[in-house]
N, C-alpha and C positions, 0 to 999 in steps of 0.2 A: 265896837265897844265890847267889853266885855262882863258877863253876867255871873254871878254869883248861885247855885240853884241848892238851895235845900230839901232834900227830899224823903222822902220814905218809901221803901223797895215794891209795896205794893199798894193801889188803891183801898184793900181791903180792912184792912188794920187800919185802928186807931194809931196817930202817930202818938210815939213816946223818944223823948229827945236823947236817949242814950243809944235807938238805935237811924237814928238821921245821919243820912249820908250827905256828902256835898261831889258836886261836879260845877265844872267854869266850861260855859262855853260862850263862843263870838257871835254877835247878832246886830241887828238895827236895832231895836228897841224888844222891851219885854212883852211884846204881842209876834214878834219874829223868835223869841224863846219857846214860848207857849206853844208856839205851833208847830217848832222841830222838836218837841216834846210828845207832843200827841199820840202818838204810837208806841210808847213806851207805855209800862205798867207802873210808872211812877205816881207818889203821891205825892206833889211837891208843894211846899210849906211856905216858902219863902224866895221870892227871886230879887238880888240886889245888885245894880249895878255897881261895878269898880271901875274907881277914874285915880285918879294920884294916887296919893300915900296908901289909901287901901287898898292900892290893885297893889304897891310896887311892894307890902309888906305879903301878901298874898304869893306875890312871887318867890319870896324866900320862903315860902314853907315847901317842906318834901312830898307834900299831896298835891300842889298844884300841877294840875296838867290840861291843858286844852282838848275837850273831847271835840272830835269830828261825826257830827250826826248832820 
């Protein structure tokens, strides 16, 4: 499946949504996210899985890309 991740670049800041980044990455579920996450200095906000129409409009945008962690 794959996951939707809203984040903010460091733990330390408050998030503010003009500067949330997003990345998609491939998992079993949102507990196999979280934990190839762990080692980053992410502060992430939001994780959404994508199944149909959200994933398939997801793929026509020019930021989608499958990161490998």
């Amino acid at each position: 499946m794959i996951f939707k991740v809203l984040y903010q670049q460091s733990r330390d800041e408050v998030p503010v949504r003009e500067n949330t980044e997003t990345l998609f990455l491939e998992a079993d579920d949102i507990r196999n996210v979280r934990k190839k996450l762990t080692d980053k200095p992410y502060n992430v906000e939001f994780i959404q899985p994508l199944t149909g129409k959200f994933l398939d409009y997801e793929k026509k945008s020019a930021e989608f890309k499958l990161e490998k962690i």
